[in-house]
N, C-alpha and C positions, 0 to 999 in steps of 0.2 A: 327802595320800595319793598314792602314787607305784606305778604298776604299770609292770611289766617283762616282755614276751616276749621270746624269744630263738627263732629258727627258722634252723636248718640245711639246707640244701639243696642235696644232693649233686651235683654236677654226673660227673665221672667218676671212680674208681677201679680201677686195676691192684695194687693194693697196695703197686706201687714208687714211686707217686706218687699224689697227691690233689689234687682240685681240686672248688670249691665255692664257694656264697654263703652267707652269712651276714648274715639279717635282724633288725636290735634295732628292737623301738616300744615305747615309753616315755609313759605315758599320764602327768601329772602335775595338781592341781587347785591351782590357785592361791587362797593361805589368805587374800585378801583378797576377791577377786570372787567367787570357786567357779565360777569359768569353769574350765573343762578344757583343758588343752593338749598338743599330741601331738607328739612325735617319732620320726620312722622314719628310721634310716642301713641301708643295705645295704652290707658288705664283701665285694667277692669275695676269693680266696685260693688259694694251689696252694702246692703246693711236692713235698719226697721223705721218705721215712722216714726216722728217724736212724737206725734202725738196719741197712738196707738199704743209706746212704752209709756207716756204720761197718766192717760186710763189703770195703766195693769198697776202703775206703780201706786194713784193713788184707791184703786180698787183692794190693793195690799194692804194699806194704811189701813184702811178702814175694816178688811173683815180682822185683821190682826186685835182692832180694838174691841171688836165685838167679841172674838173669840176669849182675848183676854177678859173678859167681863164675863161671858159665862163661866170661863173657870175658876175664878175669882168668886164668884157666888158660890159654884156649885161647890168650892174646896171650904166655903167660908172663911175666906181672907178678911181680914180686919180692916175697915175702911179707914186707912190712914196713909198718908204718903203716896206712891205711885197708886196703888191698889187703889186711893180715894179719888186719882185721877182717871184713871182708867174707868170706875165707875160712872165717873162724870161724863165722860164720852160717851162711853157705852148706854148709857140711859138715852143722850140726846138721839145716839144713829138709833137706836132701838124705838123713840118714841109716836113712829106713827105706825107702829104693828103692836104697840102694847095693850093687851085689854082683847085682842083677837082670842090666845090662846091663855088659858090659868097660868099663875104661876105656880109650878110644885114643889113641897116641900119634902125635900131627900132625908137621910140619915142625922141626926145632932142639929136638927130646923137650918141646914144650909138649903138654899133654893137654888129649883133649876130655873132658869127663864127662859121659857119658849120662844118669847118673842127677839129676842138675840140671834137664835137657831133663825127664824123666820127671817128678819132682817138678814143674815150673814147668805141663806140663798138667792133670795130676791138682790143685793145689791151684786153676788157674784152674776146673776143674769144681764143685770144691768150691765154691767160693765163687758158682757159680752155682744149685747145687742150694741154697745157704744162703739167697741171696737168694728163687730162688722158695718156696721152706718161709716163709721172713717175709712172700714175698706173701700168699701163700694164708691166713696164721694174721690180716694185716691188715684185707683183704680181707670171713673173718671176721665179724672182730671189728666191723668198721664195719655190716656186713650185720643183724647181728646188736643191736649198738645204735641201728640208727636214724640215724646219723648218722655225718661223718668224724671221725678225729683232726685236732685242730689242728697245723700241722705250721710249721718255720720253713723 
């Protein structure tokens, strides 16, 4: 016969990360002697949400394209190749702040666009309101079950 606890114990939580131990004892009877035997491992553990790193990663993606797009304008790169992609991005994440702010024209008619600047802080908020909304609902969730999620 073979008995199993499991006990969790929370050490901290922010919801953007977790950290905690983790105790298994393991009662086992041995089928010759009927002596009893015990084993207890304790695991500590931390780590981040996945979904909390999935936000930042793709809030990266995105101002990265943006960014790359105003410099790209403002240096007047030639729309060809990555540069012609990058612009393509960059237009579509920029296109519902376009038409807010002028666009200006810098040194040798390369342009600055505002509305890139404008998109690149409005999506950086976003994706801060996003992550603490996943804090709070993790947060939660863990409060609420007793225990953390296991996290890698």
């Amino acid at each position: 016969m073979t008995d199993m606890q499991t006990r969790d114990q929370a050490v901290s939580t922010d919801g953007q990360s977790q950290s905690g131990v983790t105790s298994t004892t393991q009662t086992a009877a041995d089928p010759v002697t009927g002596a009893s035997m015990r084993r207890s491992t304790t695991r500590a553990w931390s780590g981040t949400s996945p979904a909390v790193g999935s936000v930042w990663l793709l809030a990266g993606i995105v101002l990265a394209f943006l960014a790359l797009d105003f410099i790209f304008h403002a240096t007047g790169a030639n729309n060809v190749g990555f540069a012609a992609f990058v612009f393509s991005v960059g237009t579509f994440l920029a296109a519902p702040f376009a038409g807010i702010f002028q666009t200006t024209y810098a040194a040798h008619g390369n342009l600055i666009i505002w509305a890139d600047v404008l998109a690149m802080i409005i999506y950086a908020l976003l994706a801060v309101v996003i992550v603490k909304v996943v804090a709070l609902v993790a947060a939660r969730s863990a409060a609420t079950s007793g225990s953390l999620p296991r996290t890698v």
